[in-house]
C-alpha positions as a printed Julia matrix, in Angstrom:
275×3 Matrix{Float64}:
   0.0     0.0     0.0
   2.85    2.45    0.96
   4.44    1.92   -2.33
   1.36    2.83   -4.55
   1.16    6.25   -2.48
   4.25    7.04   -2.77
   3.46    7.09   -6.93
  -0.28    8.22   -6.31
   1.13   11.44   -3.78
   3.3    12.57   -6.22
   0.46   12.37   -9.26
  -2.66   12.78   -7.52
  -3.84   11.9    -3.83
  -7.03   11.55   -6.74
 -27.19    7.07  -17.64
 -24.45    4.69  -18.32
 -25.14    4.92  -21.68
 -23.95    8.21  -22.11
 -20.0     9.13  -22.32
 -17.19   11.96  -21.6
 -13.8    12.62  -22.92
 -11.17   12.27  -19.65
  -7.45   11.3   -19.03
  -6.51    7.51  -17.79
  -2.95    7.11  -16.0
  -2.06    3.7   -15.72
   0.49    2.51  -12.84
   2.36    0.01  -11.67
   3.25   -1.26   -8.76
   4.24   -4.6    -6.54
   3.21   -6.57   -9.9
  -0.61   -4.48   -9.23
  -2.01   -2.1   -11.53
  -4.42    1.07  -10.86
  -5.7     3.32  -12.35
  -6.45    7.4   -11.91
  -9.11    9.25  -14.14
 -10.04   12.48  -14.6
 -12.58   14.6   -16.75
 -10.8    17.74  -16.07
 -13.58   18.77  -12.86
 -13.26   15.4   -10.76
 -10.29   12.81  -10.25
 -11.18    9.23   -9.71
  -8.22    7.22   -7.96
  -8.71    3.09   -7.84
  -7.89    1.78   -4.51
  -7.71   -2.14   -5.56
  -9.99   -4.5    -3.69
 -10.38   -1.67   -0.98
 -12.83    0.62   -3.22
 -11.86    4.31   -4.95
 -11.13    7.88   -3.82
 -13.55   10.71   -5.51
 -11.92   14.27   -5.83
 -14.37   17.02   -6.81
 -11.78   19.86   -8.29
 -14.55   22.62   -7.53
 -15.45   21.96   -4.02
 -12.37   20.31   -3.23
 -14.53   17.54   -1.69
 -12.98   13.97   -0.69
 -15.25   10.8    -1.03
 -13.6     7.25   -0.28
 -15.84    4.56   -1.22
 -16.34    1.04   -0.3
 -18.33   -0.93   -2.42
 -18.08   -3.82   -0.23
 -19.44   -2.38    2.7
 -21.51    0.09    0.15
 -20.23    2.96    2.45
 -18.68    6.71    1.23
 -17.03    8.3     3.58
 -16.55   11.99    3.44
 -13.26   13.7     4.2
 -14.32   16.92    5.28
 -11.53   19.13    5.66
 -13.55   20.29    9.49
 -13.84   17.37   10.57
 -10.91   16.12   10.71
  -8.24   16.4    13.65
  -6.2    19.27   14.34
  -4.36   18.03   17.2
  -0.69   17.7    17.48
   2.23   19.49   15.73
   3.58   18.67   12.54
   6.85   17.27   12.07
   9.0    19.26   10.3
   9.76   18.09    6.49
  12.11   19.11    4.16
  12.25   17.86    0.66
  16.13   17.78   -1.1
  15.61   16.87   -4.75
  19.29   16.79   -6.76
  19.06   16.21  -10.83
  21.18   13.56  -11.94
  20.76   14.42  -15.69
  19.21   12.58  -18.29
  16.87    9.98  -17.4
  15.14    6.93  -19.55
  12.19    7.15  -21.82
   9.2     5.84  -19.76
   5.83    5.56  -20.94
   6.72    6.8   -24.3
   7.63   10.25  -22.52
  11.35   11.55  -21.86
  12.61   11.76  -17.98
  15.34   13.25  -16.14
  16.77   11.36  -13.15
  16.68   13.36   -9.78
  18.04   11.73   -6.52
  15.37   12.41   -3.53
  15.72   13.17    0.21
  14.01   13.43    3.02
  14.96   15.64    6.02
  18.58   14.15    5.19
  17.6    10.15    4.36
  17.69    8.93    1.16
  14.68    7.9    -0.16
  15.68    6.52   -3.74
  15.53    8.28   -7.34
  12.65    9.94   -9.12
  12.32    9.92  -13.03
  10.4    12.9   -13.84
   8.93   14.37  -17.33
   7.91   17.78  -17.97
   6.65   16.83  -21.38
   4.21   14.44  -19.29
   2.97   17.24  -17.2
   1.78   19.79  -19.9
  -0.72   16.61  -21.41
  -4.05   17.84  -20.94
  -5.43   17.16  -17.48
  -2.49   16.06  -15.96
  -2.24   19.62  -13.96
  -5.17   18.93  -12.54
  -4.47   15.41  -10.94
  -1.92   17.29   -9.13
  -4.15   20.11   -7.99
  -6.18   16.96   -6.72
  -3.61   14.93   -4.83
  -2.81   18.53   -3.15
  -6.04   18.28   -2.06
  -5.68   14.69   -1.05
  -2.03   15.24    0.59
  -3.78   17.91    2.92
  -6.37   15.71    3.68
  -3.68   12.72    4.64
  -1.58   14.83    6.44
  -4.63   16.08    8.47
  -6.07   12.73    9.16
  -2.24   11.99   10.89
  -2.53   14.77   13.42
   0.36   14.34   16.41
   1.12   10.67   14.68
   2.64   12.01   12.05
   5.94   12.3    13.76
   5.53    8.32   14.06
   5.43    8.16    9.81
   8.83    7.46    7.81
  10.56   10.59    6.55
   9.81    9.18    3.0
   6.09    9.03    2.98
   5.93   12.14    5.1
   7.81   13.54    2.08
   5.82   12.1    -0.93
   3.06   13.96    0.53
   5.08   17.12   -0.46
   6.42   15.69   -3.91
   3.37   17.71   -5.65
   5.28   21.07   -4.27
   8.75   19.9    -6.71
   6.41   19.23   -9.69
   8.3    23.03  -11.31
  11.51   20.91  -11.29
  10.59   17.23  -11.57
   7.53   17.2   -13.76
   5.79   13.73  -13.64
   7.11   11.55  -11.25
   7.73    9.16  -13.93
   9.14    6.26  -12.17
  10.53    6.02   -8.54
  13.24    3.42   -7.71
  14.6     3.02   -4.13
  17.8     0.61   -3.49
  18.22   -0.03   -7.4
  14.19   -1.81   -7.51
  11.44    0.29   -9.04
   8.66    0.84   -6.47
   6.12    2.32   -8.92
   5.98    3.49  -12.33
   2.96    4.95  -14.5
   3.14    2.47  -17.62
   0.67    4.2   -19.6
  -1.34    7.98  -20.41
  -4.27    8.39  -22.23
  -5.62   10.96  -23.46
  -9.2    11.58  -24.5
 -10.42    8.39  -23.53
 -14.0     7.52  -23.06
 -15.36    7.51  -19.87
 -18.47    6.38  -18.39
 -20.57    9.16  -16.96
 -20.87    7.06  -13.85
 -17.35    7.2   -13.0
 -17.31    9.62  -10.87
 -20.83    8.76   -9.19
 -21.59    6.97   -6.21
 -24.7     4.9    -6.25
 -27.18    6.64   -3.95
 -27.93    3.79   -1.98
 -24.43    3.94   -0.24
 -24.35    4.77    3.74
 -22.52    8.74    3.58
 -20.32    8.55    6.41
 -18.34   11.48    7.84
 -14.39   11.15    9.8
 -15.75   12.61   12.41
 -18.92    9.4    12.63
 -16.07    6.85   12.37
 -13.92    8.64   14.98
 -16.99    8.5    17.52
 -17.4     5.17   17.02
 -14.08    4.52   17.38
 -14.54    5.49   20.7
 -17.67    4.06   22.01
 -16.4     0.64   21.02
 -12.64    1.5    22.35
 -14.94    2.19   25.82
 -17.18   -1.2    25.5
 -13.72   -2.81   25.27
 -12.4    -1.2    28.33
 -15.78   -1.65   29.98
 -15.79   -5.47   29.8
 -12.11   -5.93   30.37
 -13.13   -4.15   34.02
 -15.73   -5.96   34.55
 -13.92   -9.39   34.09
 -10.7    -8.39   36.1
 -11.66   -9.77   39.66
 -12.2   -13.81   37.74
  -9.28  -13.06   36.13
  -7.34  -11.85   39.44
  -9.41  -14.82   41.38
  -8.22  -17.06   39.12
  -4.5   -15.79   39.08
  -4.66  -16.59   42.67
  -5.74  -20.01   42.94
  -3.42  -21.57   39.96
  -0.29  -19.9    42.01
  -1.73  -21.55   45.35
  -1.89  -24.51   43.4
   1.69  -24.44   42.12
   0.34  -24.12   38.63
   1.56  -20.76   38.1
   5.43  -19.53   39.31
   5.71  -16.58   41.4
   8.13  -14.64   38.3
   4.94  -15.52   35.97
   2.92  -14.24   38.41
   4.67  -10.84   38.56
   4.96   -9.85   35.18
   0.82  -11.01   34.74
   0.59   -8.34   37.39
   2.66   -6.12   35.74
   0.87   -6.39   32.72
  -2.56   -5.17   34.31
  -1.37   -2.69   35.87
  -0.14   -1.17   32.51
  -3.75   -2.2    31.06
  -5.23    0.31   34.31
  -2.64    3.06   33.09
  -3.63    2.75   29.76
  -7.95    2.58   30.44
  -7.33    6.21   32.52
């Protein structure tokens, strides 16, 4: 998954009868290919089995969707979490000079660091990014990358230097272009295989069936914690069996004293941790 963002963040964070002219970009990566379309006003960004991302250029709306579970959640850009302070990330690109043709489009090769760490090479293509609705896929994954970096909060000084700086790739796109390719200890993570232009779409593609649960961050966050507190809730009230039994198994010789210790150890951390 970490590998297919790293390509998406630096390209996007992005009746049936009837059809529209968009752009497809075609990528691969870890043997999987996805795909990100766009009509030039929304960006649709496959997600696997998982579902698809919906990015309305206008409103700058978010929709992930999960066919599975027929569920879209919004990603609101108030209700997400404002808490913590953000690491500080700075971005080191270095071009190495030419670069190979990828996708039919030429590249130049630009080494890539993170707040000092290497995090591989980038092939990038200028040529790629004036193609018609390819500046705005990376309008939308600045939209998305705000969103991500949101939804991280205070945890996002817990996130690799790397992916907390693919998230800031889309700032670069002057001097890389297209991240055409990306490479990292000589094995190419992702790379866009194919760009189409004018292509067909469905006008579907960037609906979501109206009989789909709308969710909200701030609904799953909330229930995040009710069930985090039914958890803690029975955990309390099955502690006294659980110390009862402790008890008899170590008056029994079933259980050694050391054993015994670090069990009470362990629930006193579990306490800490329900306060």
């Amino acid at each position: 998954m970490i590998n297919t963002i790293r390509l998406m963040s630096a390209i996007l964070i992005f009746n049936t009868s009837v059809v529209m002219a968009g752009t497809v970009v075609t990528m691969k990566s870890d043997n999987e290919y996805s795909k990100i379309m766009t009509d030039g006003k929304k960006a649709r960004m496959g997600m696997g089995d998982e579902g698809y991302i919906i990015v309305d250029y206008k409103t700058q709306s978010v929709k992930i969707v999960d066919p599975e579970r027929k569920q879209v959640m919004l990603l609101s850009a108030g209700d997400l979490p404002k808490g913590g302070n953000a690491p500080i990330v700075k971005v080191s690109i270095n071009d190495l000079g030419s670069g190979p043709t990828v996708a039919g489009y030429k590249t130049r090769k630009f080494s890539y660091k993170v707040n000092g760490k290497s995090c591989g090479i980038i092939y990038g293509s200028k040529d790629a990014y004036k193609l018609k609705g390819i500046k705005e896929l990376f309008d939308a994954m600045q939209t998305m990358a705000q969103r991500q970096q949101a939804l991280m909060g205070g945890y996002a000084g817990m996130i690799d230097a790397c992916t907390l700086g693919d998230i800031k790739l889309a700032d670069h796109v002057s001097t890389v272009g297209v991240p055409m390719r990306t490479e990292e200890n000589g094995k190419i993570e992702t790379e866009i295989v194919k760009i189409q232009l004018n292509v067909s779409l469905p006008a579907n593609t960037f609906t979501v069936p109206a009989s789909y649960e709308t969710t909200t961050m701030a609904d799953e966050m909330k229930k995040a914690q009710k069930d985090m507190a039914k958890m803690q809730q029975q955990m309390q009230q099955h502690q006294p069996q659980v110390q009862q039994m402790m008890q008899q198994m170590q008056q029994s010789g079933q259980l050694p004293p050391e054993v015994m210790e670090q069990l009470r150890k362990a629930q006193e951390q579990m306490r800490q941790y329900q306060q």
